[in-house]
C-alpha positions as CSV (number, residue, x, y, z in Angstrom):
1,X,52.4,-35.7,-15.6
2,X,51.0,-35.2,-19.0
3,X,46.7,-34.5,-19.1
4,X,45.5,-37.5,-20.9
5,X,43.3,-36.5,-24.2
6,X,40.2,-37.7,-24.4
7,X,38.1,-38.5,-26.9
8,X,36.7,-34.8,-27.8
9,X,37.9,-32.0,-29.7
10,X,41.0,-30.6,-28.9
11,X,40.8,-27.1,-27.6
12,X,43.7,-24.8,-27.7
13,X,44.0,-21.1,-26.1
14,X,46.3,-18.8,-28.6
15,X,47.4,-15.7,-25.7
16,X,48.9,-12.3,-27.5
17,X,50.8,-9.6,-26.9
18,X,49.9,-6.6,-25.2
19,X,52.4,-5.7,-22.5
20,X,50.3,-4.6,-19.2
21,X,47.0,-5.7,-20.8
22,X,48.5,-9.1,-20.8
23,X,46.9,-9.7,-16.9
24,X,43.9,-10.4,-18.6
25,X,44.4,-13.8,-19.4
26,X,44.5,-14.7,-16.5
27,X,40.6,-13.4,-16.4
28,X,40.1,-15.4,-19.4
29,X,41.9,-18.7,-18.5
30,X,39.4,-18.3,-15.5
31,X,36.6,-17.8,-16.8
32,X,37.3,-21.1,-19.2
33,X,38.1,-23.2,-16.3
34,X,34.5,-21.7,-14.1
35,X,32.6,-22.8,-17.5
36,X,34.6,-26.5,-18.0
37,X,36.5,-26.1,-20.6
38,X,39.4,-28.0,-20.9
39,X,42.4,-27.0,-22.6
40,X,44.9,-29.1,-24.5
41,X,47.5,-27.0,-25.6
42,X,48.5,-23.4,-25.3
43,X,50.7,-20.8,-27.2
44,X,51.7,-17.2,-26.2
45,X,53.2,-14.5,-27.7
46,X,55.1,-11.7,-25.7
47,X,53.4,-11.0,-22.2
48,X,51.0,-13.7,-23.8
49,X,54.1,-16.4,-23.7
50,X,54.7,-15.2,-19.7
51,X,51.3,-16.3,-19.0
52,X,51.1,-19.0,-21.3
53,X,54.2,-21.1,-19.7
54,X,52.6,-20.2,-16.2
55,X,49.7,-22.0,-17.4
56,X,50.9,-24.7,-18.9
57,X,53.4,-25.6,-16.4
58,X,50.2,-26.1,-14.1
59,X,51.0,-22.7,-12.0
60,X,47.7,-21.8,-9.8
61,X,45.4,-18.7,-11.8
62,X,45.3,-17.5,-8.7
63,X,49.8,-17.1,-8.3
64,X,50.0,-16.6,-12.1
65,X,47.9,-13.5,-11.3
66,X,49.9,-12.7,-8.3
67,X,52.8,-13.2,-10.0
68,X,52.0,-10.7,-12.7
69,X,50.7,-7.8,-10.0
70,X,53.6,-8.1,-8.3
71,X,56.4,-8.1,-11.0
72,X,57.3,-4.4,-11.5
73,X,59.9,-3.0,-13.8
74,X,62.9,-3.5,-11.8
75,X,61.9,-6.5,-11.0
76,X,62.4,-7.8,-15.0
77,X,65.1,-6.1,-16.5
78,X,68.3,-4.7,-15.3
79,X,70.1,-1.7,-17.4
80,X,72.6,-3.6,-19.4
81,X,73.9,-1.2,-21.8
82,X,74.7,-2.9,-25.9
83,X,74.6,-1.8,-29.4
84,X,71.2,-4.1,-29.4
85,X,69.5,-2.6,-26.6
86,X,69.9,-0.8,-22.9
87,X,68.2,-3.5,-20.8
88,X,68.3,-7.3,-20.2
89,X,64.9,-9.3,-19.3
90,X,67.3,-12.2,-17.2
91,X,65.2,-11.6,-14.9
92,X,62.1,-11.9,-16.0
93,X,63.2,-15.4,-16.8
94,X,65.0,-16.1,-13.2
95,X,61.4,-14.9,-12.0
96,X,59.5,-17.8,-14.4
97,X,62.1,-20.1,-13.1
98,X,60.8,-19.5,-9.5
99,X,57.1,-19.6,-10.3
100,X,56.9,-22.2,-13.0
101,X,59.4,-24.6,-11.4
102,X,60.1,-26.3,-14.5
103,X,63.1,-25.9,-16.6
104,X,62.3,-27.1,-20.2
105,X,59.0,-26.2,-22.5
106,X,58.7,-30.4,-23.3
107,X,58.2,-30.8,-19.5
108,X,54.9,-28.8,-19.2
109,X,51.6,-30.2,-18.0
110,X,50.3,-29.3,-21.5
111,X,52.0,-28.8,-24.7
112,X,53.2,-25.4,-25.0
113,X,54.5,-22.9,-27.7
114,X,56.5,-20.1,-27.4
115,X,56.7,-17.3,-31.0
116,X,59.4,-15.6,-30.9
117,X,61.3,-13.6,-34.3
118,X,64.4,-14.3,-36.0
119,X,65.5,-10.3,-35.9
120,X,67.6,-10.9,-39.1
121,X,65.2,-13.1,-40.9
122,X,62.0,-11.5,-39.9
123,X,61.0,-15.1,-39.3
124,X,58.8,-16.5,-37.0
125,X,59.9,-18.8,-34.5
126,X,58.0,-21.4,-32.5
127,X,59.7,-22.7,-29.8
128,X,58.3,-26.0,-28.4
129,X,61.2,-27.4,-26.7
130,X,64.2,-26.5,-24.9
131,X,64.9,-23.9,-22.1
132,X,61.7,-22.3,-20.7
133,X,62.9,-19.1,-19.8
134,X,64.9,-18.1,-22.8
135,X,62.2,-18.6,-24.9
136,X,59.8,-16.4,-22.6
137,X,62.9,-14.1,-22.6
138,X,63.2,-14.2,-26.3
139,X,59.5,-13.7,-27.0
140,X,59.0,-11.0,-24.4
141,X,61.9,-9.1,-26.3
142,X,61.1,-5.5,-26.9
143,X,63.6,-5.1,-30.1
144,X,65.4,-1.3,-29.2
145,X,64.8,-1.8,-25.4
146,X,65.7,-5.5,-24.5
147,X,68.8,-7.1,-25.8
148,X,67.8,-10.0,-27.8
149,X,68.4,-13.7,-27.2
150,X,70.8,-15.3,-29.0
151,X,69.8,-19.7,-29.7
152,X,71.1,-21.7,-32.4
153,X,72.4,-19.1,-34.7
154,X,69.1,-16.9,-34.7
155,X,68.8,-13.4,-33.0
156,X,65.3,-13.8,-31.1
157,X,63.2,-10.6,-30.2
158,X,59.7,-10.3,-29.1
159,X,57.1,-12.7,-31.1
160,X,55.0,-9.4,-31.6
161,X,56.4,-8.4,-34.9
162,X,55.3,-11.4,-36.7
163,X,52.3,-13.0,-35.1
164,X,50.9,-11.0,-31.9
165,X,47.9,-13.7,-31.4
166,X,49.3,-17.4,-32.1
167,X,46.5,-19.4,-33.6
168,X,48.4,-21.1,-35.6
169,X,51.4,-22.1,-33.6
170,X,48.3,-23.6,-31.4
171,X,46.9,-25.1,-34.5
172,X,50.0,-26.5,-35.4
173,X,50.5,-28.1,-31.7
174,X,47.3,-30.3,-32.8
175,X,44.2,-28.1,-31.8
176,X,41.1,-29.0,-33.4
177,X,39.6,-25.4,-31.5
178,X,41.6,-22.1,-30.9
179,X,40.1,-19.7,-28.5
180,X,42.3,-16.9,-29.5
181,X,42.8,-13.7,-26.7
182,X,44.0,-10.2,-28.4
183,X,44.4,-7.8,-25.0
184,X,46.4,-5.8,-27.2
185,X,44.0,-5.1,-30.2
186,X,44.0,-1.5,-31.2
187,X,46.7,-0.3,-28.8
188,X,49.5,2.0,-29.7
189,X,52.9,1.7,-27.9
């Protein structure tokens, strides 16, 4: 079931990239729900998307956290050997599947968007409908490493090359307020 908007301002959380970092959300999206502050639409980017569809498909803080201490690196990818990379994330998306139990973005608790970039265009992609897990796959891309997705004639890698923190794919979902999270903020990969 859809959470009813009520007459306030519109909050939206806007989660980035930043690979391991990214089990912070979960700290933040706690911390937000201890002080009572509802949130009304959510957007993630890379590890950010991961956590972001958790969320938003109403999975507990407490197994989204589990969820992410528990995944390891077999446990995402599986060698798969191409010209566009050595690994596949399937299963990072089989394991969203499992968690999330939702299949489509459009049947979240909360409206949900998922950046993602068109490899050949350099564009950014926001993905607000459609299969869950390939656009977490797409976005959690690693261009190099991970072979990219393939939807509707684009070549989708991670969402990190063209917007690392989302605000405005979280604006553009119809938040009034964007609480924007940057765990990866000065990193080096």
């Amino acid at each position: 079931m859809k959470k009813q908007l009520k007459d306030r301002n519109k909050i939206g959380v806007a989660l980035g990239g930043g690979a391991v970092y990214g089990a912070a959300h979960i700290g933040v999206l706690r911390a937000l729900e201890e002080a009572g502050v509802s949130i009304d639409y959510v957007a993630g980017t890379s590890i950010g998307a991961f956590v972001a569809a958790m969320f938003a498909a109403g999975v507990s803080l407490d197994d989204a956290e589990q969820t992410l201490l528990d995944l390891g690196w077999l446990d995402i990818s599986r060698i798969s050997p191409s010209r566009m990379g050595f690994m596949s994330n399937d299963k990072l998306g089989k394991e969203l599947e499992r968690v999330a139990g939702i299949d489509a973005i459009e049947d979240a608790d909360i409206p949900l968007g998922i950046v993602a970039t068109d490899i050949c265009s350099g564009e950014c992609i926001v993905l607000t409908e459609g299969d869950l897990s390939l656009a977490v796959r797409a976005s959690t891309c690693v261009p190099g490493i991970f072979i990219p997705v393939e939807e509707d004639g684009k070549v989708l890698v991670d969402g990190g090359l063209v917007d690392n923190v989302p605000v405005s794919a979280v604006r553009d979902l119809g938040a009034e307020y964007v609480i924007a999270v940057d765990v990866g903020r000065g990193r080096t990969y």
